[in-house]
C-alpha positions as CSV (number, residue, x, y, z in Angstrom):
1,X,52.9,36.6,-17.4
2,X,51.4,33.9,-14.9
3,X,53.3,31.5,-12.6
4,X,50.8,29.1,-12.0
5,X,52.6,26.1,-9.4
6,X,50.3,23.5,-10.0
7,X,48.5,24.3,-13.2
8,X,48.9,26.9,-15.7
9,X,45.7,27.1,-17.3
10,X,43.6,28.1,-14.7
11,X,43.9,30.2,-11.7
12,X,43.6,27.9,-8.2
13,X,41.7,28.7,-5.0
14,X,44.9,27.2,-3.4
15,X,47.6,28.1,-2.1
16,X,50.4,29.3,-5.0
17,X,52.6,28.4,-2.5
18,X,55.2,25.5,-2.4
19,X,52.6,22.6,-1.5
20,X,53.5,19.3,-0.1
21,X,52.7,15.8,0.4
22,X,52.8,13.5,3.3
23,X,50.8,10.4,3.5
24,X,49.5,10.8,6.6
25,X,47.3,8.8,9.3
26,X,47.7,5.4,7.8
27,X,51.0,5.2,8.2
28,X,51.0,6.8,11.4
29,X,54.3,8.9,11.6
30,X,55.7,11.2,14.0
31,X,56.8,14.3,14.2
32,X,59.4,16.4,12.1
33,X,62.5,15.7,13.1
34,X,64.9,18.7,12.5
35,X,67.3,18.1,9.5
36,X,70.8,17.8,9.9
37,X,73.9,17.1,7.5
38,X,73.3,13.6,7.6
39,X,70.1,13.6,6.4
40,X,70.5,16.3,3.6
41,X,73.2,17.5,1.1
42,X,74.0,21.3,1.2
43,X,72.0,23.6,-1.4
44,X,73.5,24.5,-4.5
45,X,72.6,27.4,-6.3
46,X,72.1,26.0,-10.1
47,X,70.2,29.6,-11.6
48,X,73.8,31.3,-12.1
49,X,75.9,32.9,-14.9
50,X,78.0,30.2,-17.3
51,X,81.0,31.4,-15.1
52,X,78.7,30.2,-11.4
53,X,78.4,33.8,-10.4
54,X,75.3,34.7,-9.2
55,X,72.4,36.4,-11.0
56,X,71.5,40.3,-10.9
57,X,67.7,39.3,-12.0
58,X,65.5,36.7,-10.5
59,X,65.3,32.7,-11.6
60,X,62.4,30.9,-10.7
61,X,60.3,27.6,-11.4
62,X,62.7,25.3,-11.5
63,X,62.6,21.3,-12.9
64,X,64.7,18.5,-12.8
65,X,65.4,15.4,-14.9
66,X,64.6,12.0,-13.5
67,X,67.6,10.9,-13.2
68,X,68.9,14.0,-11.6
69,X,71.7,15.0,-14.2
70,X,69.3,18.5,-15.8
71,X,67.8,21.1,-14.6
72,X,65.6,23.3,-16.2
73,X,64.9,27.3,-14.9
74,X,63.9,30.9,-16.1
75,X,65.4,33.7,-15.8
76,X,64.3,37.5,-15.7
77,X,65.8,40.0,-18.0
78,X,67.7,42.1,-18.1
79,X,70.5,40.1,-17.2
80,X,73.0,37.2,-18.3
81,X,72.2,35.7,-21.4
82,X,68.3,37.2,-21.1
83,X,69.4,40.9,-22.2
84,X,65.9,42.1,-23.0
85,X,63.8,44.1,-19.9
86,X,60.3,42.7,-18.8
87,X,61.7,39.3,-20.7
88,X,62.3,35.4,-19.8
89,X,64.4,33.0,-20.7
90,X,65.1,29.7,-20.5
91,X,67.9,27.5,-19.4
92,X,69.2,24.0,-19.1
93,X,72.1,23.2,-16.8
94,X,73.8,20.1,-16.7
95,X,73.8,19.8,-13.0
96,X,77.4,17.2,-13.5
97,X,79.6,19.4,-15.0
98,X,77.8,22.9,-14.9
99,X,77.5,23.6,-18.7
100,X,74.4,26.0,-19.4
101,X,72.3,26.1,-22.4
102,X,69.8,28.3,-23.0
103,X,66.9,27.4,-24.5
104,X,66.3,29.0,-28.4
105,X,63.4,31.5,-29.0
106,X,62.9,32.3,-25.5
107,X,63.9,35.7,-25.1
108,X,60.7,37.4,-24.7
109,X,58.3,35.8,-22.7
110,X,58.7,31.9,-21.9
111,X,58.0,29.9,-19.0
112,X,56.2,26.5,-17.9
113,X,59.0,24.6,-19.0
114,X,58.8,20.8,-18.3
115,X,61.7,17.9,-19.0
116,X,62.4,14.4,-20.1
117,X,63.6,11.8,-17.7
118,X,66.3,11.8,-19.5
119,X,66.7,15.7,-19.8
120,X,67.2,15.4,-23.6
121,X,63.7,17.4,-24.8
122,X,62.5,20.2,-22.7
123,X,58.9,21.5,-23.5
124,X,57.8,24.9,-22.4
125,X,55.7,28.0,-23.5
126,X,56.8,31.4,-25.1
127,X,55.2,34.4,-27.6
128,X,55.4,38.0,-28.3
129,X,51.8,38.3,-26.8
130,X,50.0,35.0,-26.7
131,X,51.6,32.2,-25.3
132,X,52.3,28.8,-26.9
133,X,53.8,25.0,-26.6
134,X,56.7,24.2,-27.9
135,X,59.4,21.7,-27.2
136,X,63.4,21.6,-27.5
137,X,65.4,18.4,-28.7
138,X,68.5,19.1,-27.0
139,X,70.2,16.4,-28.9
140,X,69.6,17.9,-32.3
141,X,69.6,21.2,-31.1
142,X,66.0,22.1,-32.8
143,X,62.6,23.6,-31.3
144,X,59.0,22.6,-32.9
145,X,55.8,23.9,-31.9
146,X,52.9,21.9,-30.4
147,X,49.9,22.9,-32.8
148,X,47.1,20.3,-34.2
149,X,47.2,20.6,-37.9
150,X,43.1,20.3,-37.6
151,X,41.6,22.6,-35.1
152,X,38.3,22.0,-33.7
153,X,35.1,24.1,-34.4
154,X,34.9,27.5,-32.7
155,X,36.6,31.1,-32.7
156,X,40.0,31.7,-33.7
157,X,42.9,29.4,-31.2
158,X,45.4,31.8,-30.6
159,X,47.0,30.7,-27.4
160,X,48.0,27.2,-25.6
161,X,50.0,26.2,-22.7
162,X,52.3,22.6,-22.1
163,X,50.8,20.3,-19.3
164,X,53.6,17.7,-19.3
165,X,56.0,15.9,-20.9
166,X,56.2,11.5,-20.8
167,X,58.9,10.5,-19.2
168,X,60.2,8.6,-22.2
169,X,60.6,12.4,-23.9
170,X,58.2,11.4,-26.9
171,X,55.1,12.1,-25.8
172,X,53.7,15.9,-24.7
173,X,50.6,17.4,-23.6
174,X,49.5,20.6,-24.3
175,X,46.1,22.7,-24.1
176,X,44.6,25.1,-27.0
177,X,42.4,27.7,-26.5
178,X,41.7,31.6,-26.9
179,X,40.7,34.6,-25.1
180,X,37.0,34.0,-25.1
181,X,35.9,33.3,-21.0
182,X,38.9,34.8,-19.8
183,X,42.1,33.1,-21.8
184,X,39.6,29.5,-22.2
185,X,42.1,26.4,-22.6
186,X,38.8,24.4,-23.4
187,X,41.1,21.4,-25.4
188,X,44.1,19.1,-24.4
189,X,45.8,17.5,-27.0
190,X,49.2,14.6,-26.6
191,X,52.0,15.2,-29.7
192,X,53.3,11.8,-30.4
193,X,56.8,13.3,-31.4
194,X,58.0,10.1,-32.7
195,X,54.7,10.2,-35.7
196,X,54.1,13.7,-35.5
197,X,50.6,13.3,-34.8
198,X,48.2,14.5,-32.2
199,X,45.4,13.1,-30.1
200,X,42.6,15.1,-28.9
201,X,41.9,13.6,-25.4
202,X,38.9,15.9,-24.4
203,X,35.8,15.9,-26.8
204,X,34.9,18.1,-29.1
205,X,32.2,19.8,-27.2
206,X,33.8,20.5,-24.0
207,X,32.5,20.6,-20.8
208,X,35.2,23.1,-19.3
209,X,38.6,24.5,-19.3
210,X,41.9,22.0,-18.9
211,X,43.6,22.7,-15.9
212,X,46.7,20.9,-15.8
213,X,47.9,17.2,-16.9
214,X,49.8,14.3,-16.2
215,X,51.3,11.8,-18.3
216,X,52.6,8.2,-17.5
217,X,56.0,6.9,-18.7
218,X,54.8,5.8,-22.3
219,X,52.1,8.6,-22.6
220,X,49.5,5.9,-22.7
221,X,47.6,7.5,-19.2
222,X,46.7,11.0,-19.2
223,X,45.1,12.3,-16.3
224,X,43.9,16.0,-16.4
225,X,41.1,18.2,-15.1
226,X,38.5,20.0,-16.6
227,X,37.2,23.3,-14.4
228,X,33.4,24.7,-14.7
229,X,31.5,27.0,-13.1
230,X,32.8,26.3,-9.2
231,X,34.0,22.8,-9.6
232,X,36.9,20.7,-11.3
233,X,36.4,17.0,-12.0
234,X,39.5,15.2,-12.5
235,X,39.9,12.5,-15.3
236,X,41.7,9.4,-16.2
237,X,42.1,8.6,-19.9
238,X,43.6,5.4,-21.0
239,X,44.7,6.4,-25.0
240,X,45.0,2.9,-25.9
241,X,41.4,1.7,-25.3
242,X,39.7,5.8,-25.3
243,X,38.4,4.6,-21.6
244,X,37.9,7.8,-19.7
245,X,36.9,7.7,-15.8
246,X,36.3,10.1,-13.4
247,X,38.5,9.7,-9.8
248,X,37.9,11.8,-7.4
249,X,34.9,10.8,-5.8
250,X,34.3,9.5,-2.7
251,X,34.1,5.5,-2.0
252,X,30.5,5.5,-2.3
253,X,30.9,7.2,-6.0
254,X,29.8,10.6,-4.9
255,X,31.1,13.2,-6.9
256,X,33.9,15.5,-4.8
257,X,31.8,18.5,-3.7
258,X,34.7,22.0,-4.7
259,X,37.5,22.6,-6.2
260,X,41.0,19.9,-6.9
261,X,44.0,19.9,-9.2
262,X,46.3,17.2,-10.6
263,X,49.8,17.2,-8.7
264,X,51.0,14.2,-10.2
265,X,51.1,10.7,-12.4
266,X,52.8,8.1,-11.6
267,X,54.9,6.7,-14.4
268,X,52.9,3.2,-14.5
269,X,49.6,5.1,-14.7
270,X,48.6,3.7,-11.4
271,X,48.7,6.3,-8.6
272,X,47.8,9.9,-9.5
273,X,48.8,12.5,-6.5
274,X,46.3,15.7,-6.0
275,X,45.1,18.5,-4.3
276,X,41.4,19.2,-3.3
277,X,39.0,21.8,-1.3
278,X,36.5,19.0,-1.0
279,X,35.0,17.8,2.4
280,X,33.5,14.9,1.4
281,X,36.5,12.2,-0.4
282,X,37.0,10.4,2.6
283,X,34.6,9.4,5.5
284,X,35.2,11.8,8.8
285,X,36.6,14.5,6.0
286,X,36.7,18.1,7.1
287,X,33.9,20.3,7.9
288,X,34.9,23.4,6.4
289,X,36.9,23.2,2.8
290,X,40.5,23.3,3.4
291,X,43.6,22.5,1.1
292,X,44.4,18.9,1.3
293,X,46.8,16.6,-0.1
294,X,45.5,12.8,-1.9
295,X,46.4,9.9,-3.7
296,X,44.2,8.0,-5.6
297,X,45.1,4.6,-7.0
298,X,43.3,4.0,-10.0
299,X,43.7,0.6,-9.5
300,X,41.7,-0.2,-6.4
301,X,39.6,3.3,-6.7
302,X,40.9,3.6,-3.1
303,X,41.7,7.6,-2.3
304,X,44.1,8.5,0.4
305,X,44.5,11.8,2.9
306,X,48.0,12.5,2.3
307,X,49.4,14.7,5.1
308,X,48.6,16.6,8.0
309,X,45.9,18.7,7.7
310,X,46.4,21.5,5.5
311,X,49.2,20.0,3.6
312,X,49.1,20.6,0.0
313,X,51.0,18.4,-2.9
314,X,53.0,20.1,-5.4
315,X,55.9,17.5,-6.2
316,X,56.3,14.0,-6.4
317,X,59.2,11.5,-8.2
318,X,58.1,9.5,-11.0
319,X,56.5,6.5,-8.5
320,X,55.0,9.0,-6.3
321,X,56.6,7.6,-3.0
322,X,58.7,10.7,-2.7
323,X,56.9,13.7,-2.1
324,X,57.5,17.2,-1.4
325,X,55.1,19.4,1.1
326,X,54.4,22.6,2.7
327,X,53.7,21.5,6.1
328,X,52.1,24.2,8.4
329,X,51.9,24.6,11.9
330,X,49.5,26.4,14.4
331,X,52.1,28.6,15.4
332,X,52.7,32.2,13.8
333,X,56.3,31.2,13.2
334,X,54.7,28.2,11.1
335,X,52.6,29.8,8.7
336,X,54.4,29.9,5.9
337,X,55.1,26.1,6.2
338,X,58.3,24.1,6.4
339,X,59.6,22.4,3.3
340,X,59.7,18.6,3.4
341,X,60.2,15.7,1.4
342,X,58.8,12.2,2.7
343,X,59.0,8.9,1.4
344,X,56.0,7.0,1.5
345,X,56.7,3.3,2.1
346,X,59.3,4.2,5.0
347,X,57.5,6.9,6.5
348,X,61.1,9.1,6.7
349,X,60.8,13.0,6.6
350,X,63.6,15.2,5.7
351,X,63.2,19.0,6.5
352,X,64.5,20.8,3.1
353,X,64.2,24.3,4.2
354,X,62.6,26.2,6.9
355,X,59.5,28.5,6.6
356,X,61.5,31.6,6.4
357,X,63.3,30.4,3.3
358,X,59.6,31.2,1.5
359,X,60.4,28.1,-0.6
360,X,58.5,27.7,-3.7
361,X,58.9,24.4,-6.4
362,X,56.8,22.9,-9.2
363,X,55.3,19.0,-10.0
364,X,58.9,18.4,-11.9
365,X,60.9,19.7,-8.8
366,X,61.6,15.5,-7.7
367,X,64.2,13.3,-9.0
368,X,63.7,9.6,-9.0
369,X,64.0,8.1,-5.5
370,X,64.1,11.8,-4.2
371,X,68.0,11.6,-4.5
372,X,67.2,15.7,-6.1
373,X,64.7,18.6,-5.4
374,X,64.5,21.5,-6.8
375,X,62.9,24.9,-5.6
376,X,63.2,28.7,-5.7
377,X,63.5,31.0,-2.9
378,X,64.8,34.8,-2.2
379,X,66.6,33.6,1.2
380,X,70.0,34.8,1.7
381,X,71.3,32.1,3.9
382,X,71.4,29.0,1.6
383,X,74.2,29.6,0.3
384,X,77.6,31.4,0.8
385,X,77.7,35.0,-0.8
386,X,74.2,35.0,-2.2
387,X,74.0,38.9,-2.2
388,X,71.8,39.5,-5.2
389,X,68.5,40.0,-3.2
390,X,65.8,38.0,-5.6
391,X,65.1,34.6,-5.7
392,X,67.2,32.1,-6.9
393,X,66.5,28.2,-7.8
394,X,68.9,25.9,-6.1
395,X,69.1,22.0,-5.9
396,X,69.7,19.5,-2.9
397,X,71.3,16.1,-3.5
398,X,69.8,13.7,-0.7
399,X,71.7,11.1,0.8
């Protein structure tokens, strides 16, 4: 099974690493300062037994609710409530009071699992063989899958993957494809799960593979990319008027020139955070391709360099002025990057966990305002008695 961080179609040139966001030069900041208790809450350890003891088998890609009351993880089996060997399962834990839920139907393979600002609906992927969408109504305790009742022309659809989930819960996006050109996802459909009905957003002759997508708040912006050949071209689609655009292009409308991936949407449909190999997005860009770390607004058309050089997205919260980054360093010590959330507007860095904590976290990983984050990592120091020696997904509540 694949654990894609940034999209789960498709596998990236970039780092599968925890990636990370600062917005860099324009706002001039300074240098990391070292965290402290002041500046950060202690981590928690949220990927447990229903009793909080830890875990025999490893938990990983862990998401959190916008309003930081849910978190969503898998699990490895054999263990806990995930009996089966070579299986995953998914759970949702109230991070209030502790209660854990498993998800239904996910005791074989499952993963990719995405939730509501709220935390009622969770949507996620799982099959015997083939993976597909699905999505969990924790308030009526009932799964449905994500299928369009009319497929599109071509070979047989047997497999499909979620991209994200609106942040009012009713709205999800999900990919369809098959095993033709290596497990193609070449469609990307949005369930309206109020109507039951579902929009194909890319045409019906493709020009590529889905990569990943982003919804706004009310599921009327869907921004998503489409990979060919050696390049991705990221989209904007507004589902109300069917007006697509293309944004990431440098200010003179040239094309970017390799490879980039959707991070993030903000909830308005304004700012859309993302990762790209290209040299040529900004004026004085890099010489050689190297991971970086953008924002586009969609408004202006104006594209930012968010972070140091090197620093690649993977979280934002739903405004996309907290962000969460791998920062690296020229040192050896420094090479697996330092874990760090920053708020835009202020320009404030908070160190979440040093490189040897081999942090890893996915786009959902942010709470609103950054009060939460989420991540995975195997380090035995985070918490008190963690003796279990795999990973484990743990939570920070920031001041």
């Amino acid at each position: 099974m694949r654990h894609m961080f940034v999209s789960s179609q498709a596998v990236s040139p970039l780092r599968t690493v925890v990636a990370g966001v600062v917005l860099a030069s324009a706002l001039g900041l300074s240098a990391l300062p070292p965290a402290s208790a002041a500046s950060q809450g202690a981590a928690e350890r949220i990927s447990t037994a229903a009793n909080g003891a830890q875990l025999a088998a490893a938990s990983h890609d862990g998401t959190v609710s916008a309003d930081g009351h849910y978190a969503s993880y898998e699990t490895q089996g054999p263990g806990e409530g995930c009996p089966a060997t070579f299986s995953t399962c998914l759970f949702v834990k109230d991070l209030r009071t502790g209660r854990l839920v498993e998800i239904p139907g996910t005791g074989v393979y499952a993963g990719n699992a995405t939730i509501s600002a709220d935390g009622r609906r969770v949507a996620f992927d799982t099959g015997n063989r083939f993976l597909k969408p699905y999505v969990y109504d924790r308030k009526t305790a009932q799964t449905q899958p994500l299928w369009p009742q009319g497929l599109p022309p071509g070979p047989g659809f047997e497999l499909g993957n979620v991209a994200a989930i609106s942040a009012n819960g009713n709205q999800v996006a999900y990919t369809i494809g098959n095993r033709n050109g290596n497990y193609s996802s070449p469609y990307l459909y949005v369930r309206d799960l109020v109507t039951g009905t579902d929009d194909l957003v890319t045409p019906l002759q493709p020009e590529g593979n889905v990569t990943g997508a982003r919804l706004s708040a009310d599921g009327r912006f869907v921004a998503y990319g489409v990979h060919s050949g050696d390049q991705t071209v990221l989209y904007v689609k507004d589902r109300a008027t069917g007006a697509v655009r293309r944004f990431d292009t440098a200010p003179d409308g040239t094309p970017a020139n390799d490879y980039s991936e959707i991070v993030r949407l903000s909830n308005d449909g304004r700012r859309v955070l993302f990762n790209s190999w290209a040299t040529n997005l900004l004026p004085g860009g890099p010489v050689q391709p190297e991971e970086q770390a953008y924002i586009a607004d969609l408004h202006t058309g104006r594209i930012q360099r968010v972070g140091d050089s090197g620093a690649l997205a993977l979280a934002a919260d739903d405004g996309c002025r907290f962000v969460l980054l791998k920062q690296y360093g020229a040192e050896p010590s420094e090479q697996q990057g330092d874990v760090v959330l920053l708020d835009v507007r202020t320009g404030r860095k908070q160190r979440l966990a040093p490189a040897a904590a081999s942090a890893t976290a996915l786009p959902g990983a942010v709470a609103r305002h950054g009060r939460e984050v989420v991540f995975t990592s195997a380090a035995a120091d985070l918490v008190p008695g963690d003796t279990n020696g795999v990973s484990d997904v743990f939570v920070l509540h920031l001041k």
